[in-house]
Backbone atoms as SQL, in Angstrom:
CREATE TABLE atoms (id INTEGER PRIMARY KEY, chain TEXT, resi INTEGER, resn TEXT, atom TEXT, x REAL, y REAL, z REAL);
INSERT INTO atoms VALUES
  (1, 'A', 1, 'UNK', 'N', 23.177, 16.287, -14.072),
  (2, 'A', 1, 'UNK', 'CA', 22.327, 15.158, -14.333),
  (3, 'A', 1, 'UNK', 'C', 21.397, 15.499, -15.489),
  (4, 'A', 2, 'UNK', 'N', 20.519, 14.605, -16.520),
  (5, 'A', 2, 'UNK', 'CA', 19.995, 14.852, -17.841),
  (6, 'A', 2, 'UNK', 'C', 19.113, 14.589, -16.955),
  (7, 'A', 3, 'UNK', 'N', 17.995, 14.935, -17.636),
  (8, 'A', 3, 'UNK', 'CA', 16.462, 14.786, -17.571),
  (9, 'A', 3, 'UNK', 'C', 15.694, 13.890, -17.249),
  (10, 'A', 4, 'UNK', 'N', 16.477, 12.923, -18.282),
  (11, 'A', 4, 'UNK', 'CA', 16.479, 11.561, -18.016),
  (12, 'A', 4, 'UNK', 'C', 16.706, 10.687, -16.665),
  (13, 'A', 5, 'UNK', 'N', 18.180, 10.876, -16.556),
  (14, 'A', 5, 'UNK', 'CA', 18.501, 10.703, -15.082),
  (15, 'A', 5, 'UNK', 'C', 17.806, 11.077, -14.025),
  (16, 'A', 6, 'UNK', 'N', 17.665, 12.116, -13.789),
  (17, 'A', 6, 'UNK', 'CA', 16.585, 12.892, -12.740),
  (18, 'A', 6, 'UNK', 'C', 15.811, 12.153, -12.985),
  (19, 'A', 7, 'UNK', 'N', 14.692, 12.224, -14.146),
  (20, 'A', 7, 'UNK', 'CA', 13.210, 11.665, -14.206),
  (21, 'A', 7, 'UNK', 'C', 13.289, 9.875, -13.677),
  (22, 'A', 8, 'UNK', 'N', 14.776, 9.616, -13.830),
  (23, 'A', 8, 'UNK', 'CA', 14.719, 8.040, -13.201),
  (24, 'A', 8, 'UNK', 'C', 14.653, 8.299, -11.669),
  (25, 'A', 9, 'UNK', 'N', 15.759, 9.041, -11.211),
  (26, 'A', 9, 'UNK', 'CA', 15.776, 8.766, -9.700),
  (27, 'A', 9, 'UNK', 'C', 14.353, 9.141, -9.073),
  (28, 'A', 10, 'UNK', 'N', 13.813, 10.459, -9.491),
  (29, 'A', 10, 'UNK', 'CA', 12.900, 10.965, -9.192),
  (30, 'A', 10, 'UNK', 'C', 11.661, 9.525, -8.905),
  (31, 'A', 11, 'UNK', 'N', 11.850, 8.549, -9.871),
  (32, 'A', 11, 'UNK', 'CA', 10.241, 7.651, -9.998),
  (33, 'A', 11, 'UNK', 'C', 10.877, 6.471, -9.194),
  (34, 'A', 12, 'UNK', 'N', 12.449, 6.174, -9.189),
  (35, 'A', 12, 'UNK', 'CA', 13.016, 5.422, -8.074),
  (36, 'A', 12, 'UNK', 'C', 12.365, 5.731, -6.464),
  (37, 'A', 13, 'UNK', 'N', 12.408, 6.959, -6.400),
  (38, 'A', 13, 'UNK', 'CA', 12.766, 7.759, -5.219),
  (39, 'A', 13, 'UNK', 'C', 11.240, 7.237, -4.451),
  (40, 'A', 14, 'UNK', 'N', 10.130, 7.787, -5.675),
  (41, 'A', 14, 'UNK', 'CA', 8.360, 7.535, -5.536),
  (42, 'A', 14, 'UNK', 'C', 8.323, 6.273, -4.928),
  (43, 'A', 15, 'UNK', 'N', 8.813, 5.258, -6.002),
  (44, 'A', 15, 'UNK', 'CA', 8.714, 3.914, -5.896),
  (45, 'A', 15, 'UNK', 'C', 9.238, 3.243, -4.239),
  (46, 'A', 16, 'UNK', 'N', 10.071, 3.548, -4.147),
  (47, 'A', 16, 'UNK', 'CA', 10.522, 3.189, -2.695),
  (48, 'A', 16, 'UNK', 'C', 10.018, 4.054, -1.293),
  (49, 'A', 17, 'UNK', 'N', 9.621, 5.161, -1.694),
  (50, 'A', 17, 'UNK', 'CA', 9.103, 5.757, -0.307),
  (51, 'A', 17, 'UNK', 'C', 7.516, 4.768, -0.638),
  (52, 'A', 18, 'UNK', 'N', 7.091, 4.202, -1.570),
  (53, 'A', 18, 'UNK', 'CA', 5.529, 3.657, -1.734),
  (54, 'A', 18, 'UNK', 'C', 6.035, 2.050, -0.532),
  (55, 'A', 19, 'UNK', 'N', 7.084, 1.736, -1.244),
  (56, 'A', 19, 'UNK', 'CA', 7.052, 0.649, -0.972),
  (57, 'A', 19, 'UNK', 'C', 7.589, 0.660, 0.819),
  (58, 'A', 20, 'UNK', 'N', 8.332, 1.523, 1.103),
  (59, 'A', 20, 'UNK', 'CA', 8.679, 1.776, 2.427),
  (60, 'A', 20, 'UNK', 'C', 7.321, 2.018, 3.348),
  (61, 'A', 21, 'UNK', 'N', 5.888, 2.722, 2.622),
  (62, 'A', 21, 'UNK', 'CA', 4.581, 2.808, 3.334),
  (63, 'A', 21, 'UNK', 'C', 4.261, 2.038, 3.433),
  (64, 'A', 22, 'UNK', 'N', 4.451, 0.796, 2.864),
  (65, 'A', 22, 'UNK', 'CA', 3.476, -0.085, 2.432),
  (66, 'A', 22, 'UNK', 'C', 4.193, -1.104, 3.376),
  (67, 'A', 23, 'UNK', 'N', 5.194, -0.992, 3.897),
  (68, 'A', 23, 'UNK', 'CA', 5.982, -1.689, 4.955),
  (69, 'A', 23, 'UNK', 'C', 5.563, -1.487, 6.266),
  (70, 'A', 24, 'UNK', 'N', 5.353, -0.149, 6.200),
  (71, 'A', 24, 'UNK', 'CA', 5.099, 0.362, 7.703),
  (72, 'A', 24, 'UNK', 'C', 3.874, 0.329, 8.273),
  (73, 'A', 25, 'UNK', 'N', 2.733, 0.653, 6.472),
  (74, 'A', 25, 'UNK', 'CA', 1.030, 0.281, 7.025),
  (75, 'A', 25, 'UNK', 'C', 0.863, -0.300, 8.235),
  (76, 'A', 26, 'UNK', 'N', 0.258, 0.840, 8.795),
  (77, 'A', 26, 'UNK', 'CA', -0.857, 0.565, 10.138),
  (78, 'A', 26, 'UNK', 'C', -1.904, 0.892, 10.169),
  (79, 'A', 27, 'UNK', 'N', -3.130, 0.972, 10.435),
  (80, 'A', 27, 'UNK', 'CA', -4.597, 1.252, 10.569),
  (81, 'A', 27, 'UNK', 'C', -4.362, 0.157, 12.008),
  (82, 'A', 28, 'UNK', 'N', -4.343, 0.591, 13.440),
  (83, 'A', 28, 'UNK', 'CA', -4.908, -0.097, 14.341),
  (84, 'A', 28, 'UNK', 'C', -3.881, -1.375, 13.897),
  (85, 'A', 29, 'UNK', 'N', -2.982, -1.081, 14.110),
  (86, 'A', 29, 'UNK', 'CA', -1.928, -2.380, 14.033),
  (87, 'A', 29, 'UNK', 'C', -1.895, -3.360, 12.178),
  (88, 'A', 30, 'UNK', 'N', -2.838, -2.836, 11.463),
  (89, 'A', 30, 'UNK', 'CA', -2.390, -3.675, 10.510),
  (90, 'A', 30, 'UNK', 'C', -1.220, -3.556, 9.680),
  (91, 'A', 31, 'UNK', 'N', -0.929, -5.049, 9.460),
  (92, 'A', 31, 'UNK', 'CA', 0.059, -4.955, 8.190),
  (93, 'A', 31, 'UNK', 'C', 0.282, -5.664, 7.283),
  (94, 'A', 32, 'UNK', 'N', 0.540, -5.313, 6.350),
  (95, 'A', 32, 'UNK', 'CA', 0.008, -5.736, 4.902),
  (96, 'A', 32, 'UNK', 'C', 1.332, -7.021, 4.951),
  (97, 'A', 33, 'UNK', 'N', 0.721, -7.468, 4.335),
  (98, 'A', 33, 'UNK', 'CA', 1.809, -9.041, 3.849),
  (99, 'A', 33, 'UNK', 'C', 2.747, -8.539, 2.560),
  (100, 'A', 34, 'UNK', 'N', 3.983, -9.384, 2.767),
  (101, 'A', 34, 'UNK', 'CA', 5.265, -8.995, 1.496),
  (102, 'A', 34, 'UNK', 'C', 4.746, -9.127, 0.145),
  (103, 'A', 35, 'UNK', 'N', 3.112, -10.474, -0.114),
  (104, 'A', 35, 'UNK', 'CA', 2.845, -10.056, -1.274),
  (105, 'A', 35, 'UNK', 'C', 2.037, -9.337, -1.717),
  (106, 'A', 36, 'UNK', 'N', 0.833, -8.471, -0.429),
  (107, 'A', 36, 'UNK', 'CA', 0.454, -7.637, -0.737),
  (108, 'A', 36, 'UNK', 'C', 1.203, -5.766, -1.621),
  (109, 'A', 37, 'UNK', 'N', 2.010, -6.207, -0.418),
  (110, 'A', 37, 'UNK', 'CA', 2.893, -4.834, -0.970),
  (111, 'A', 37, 'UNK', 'C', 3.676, -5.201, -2.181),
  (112, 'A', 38, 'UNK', 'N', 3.789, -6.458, -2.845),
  (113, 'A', 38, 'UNK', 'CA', 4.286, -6.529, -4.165),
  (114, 'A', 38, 'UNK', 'C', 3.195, -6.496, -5.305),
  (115, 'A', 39, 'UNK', 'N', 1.609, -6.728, -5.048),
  (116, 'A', 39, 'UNK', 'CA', 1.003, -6.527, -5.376),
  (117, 'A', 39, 'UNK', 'C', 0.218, -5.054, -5.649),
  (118, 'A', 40, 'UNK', 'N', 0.139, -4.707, -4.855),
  (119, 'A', 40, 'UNK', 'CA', -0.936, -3.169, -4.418),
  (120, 'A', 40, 'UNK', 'C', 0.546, -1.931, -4.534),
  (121, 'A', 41, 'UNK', 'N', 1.657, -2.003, -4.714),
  (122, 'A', 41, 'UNK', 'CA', 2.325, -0.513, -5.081),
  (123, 'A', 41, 'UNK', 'C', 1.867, 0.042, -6.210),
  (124, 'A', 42, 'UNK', 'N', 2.188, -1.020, -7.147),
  (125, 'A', 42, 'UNK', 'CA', 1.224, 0.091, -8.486),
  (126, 'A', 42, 'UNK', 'C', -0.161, 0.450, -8.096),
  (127, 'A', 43, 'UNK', 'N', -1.086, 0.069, -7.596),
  (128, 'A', 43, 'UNK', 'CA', -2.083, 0.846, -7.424),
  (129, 'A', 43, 'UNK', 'C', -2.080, 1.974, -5.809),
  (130, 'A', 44, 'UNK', 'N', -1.380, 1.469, -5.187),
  (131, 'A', 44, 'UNK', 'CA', -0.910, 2.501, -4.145),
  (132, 'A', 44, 'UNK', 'C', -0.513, 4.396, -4.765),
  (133, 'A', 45, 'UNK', 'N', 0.881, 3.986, -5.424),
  (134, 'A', 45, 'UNK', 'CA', 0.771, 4.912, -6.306),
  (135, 'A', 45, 'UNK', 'C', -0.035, 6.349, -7.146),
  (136, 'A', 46, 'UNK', 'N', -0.886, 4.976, -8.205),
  (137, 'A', 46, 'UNK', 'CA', -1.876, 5.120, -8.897),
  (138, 'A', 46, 'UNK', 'C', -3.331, 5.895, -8.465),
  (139, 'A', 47, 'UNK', 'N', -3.335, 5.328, -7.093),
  (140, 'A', 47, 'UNK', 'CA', -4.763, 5.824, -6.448),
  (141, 'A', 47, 'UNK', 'C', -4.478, 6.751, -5.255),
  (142, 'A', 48, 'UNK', 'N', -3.488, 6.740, -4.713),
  (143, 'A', 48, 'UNK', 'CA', -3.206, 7.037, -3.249),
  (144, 'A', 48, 'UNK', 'C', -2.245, 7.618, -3.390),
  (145, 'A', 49, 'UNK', 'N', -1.472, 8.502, -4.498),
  (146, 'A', 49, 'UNK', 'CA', -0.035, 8.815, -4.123),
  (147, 'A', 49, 'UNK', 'C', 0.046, 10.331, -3.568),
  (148, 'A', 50, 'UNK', 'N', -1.246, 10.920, -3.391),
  (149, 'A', 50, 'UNK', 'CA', -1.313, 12.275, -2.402),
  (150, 'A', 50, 'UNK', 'C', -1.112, 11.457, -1.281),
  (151, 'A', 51, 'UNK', 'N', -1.696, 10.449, -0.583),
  (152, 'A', 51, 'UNK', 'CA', -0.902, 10.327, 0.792),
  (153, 'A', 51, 'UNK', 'C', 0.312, 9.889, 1.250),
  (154, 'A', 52, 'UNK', 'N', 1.262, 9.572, 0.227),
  (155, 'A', 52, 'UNK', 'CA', 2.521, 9.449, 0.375),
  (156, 'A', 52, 'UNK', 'C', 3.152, 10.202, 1.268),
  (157, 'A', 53, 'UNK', 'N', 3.958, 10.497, 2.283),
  (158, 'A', 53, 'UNK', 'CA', 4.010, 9.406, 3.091),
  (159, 'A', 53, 'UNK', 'C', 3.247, 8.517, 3.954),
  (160, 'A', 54, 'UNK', 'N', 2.136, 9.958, 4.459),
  (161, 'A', 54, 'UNK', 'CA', 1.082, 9.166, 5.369),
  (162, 'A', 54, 'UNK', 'C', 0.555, 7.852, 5.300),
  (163, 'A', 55, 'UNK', 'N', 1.240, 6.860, 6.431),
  (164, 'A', 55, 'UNK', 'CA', 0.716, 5.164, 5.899),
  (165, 'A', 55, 'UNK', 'C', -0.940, 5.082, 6.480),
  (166, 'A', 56, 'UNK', 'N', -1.220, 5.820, 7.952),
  (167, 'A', 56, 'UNK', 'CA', -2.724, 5.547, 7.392),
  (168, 'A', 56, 'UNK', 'C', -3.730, 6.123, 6.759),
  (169, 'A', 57, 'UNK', 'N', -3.255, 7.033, 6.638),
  (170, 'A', 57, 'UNK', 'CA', -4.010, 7.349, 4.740),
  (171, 'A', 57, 'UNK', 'C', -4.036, 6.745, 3.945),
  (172, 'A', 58, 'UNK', 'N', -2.645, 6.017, 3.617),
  (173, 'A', 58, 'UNK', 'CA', -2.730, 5.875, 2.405),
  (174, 'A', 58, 'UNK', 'C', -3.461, 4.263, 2.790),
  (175, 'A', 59, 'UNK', 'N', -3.427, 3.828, 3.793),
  (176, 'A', 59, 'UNK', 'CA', -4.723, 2.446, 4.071),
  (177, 'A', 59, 'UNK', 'C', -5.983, 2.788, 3.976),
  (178, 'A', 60, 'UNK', 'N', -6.275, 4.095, 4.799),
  (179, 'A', 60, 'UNK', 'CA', -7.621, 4.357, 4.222),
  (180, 'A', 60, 'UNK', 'C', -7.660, 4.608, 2.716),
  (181, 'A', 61, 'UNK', 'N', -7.091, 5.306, 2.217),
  (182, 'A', 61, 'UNK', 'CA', -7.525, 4.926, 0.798),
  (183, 'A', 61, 'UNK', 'C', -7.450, 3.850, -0.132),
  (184, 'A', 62, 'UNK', 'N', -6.324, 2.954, 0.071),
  (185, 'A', 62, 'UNK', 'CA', -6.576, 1.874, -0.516),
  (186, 'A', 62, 'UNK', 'C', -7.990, 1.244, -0.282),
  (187, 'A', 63, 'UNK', 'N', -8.310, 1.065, 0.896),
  (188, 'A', 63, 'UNK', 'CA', -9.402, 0.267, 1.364),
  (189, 'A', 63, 'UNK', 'C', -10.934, 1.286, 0.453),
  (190, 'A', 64, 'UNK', 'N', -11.185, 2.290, 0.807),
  (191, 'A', 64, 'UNK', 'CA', -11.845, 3.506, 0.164),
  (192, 'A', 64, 'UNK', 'C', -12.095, 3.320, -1.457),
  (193, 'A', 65, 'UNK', 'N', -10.531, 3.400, -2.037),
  (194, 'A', 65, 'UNK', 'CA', -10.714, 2.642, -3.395),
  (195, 'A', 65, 'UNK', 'C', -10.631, 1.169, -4.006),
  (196, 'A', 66, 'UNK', 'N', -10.782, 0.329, -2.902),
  (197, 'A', 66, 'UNK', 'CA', -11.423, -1.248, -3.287),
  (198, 'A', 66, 'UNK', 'C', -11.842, -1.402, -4.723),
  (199, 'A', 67, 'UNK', 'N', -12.808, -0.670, -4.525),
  (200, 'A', 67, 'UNK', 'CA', -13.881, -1.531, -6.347),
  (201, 'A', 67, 'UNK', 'C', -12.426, -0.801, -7.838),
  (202, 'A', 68, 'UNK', 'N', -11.358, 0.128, -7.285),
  (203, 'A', 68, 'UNK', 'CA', -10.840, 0.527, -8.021),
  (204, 'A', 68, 'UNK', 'C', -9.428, -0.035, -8.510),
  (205, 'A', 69, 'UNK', 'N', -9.035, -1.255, -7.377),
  (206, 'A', 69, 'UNK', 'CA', -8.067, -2.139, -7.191),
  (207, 'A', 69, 'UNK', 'C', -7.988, -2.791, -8.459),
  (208, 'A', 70, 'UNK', 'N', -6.781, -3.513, -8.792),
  (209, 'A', 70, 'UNK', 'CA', -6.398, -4.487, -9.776),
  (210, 'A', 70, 'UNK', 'C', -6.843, -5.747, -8.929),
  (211, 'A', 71, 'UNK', 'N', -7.208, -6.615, -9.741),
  (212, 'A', 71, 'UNK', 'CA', -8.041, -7.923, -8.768),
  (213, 'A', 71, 'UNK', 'C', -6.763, -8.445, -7.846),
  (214, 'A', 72, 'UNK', 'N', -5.549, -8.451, -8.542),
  (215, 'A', 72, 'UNK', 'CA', -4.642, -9.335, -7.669),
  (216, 'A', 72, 'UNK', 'C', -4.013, -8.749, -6.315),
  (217, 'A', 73, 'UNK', 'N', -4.090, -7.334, -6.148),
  (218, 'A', 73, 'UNK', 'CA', -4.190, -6.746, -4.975),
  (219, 'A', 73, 'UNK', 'C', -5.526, -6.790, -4.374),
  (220, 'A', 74, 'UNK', 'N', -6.766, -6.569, -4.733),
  (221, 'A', 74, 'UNK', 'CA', -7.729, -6.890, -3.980),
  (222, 'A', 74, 'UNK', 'C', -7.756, -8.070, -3.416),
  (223, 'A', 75, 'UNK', 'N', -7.909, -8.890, -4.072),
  (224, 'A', 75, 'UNK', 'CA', -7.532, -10.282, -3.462),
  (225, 'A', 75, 'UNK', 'C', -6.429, -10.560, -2.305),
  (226, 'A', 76, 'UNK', 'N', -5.404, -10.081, -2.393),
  (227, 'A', 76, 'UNK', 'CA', -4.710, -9.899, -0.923),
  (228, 'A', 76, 'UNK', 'C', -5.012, -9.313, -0.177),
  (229, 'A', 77, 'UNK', 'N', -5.498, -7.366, -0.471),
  (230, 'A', 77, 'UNK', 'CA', -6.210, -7.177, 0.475),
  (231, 'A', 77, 'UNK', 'C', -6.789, -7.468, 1.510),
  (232, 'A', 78, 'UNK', 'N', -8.182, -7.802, 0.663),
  (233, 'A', 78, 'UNK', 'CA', -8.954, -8.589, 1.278),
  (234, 'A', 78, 'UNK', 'C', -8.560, -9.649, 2.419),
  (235, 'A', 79, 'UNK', 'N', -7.835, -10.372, 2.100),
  (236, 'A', 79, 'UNK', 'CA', -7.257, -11.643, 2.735),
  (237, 'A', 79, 'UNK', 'C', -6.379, -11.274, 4.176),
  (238, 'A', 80, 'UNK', 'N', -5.306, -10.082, 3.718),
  (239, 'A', 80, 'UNK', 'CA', -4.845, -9.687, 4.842),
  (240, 'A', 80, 'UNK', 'C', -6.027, -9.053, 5.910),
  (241, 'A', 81, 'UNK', 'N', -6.520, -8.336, 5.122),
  (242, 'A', 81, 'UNK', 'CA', -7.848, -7.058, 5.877),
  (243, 'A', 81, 'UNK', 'C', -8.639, -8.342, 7.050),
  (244, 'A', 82, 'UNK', 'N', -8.681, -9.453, 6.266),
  (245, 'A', 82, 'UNK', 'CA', -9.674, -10.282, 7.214),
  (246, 'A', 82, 'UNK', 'C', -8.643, -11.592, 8.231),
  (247, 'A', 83, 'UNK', 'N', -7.734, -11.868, 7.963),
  (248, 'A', 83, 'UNK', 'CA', -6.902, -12.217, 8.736),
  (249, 'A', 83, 'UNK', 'C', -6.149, -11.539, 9.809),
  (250, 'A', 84, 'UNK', 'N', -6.108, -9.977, 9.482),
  (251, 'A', 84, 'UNK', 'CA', -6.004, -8.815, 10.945),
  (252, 'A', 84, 'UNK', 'C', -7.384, -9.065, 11.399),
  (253, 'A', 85, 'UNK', 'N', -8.185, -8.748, 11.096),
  (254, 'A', 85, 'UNK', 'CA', -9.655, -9.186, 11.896),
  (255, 'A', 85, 'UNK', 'C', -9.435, -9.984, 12.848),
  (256, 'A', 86, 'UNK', 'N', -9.518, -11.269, 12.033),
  (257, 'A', 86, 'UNK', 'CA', -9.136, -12.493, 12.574),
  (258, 'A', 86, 'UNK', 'C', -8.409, -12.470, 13.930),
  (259, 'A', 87, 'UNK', 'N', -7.271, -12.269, 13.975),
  (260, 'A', 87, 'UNK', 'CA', -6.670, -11.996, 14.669),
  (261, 'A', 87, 'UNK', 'C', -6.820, -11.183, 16.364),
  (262, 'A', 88, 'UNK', 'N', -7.343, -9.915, 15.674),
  (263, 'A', 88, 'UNK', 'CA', -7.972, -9.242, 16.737),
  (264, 'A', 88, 'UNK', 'C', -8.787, -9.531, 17.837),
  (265, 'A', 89, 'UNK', 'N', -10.091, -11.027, 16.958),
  (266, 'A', 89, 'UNK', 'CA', -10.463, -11.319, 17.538),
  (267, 'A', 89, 'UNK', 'C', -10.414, -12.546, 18.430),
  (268, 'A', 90, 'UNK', 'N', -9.357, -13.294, 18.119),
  (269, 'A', 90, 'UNK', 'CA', -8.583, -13.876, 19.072),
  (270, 'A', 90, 'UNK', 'C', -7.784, -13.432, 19.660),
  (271, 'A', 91, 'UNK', 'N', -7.376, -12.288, 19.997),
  (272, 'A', 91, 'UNK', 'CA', -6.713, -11.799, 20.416),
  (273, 'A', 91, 'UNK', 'C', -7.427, -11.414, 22.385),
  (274, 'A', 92, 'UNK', 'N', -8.699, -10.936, 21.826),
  (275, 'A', 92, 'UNK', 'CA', -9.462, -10.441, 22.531),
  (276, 'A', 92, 'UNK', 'C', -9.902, -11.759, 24.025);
């Protein structure tokens, strides 16, 4: 395999174990919505990719690095973060 090749599968490989966390995210049952996780991988990545695999790490850090988010993942964030709330507390 060239360098090249490798250096593709290799960022394939990143890219999908991100997006496979970002599937599984839990913190206390949460989970992120299909457009959060199409939103927030590049910054998952970007900010959080020492906790790869760990999914609630890598929630605590997303959440941790908030003010460091691209707005259009914060904005889902957010939205999911408070609709698990939500939830919880009807739940209750």
């Amino acid at each position: 395999m060239t360098k090249l090749s490798t250096g593709m599968v290799r960022r394939a490989a990143i890219t999908t174990a991100c997006a496979v966390s970002f599937c599984a995210l839990s913190t206390a049952s949460f989970a992120f919505s299909a457009e959060a996780q199409q939103m927030c991988t590049g910054d998952a990545m970007r900010l959080c990719g020492s906790e790869i695999p760990n999914v609630s790490k890598i929630t605590t850090c997303m959440i941790r690095q908030r003010t460091s988010l691209s707005s259009g993942c914060r904005t889902v964030l957010d939205r999911d973060l408070a609709a698990q709330q939500g939830a919880r507390v009807a739940a209750k």
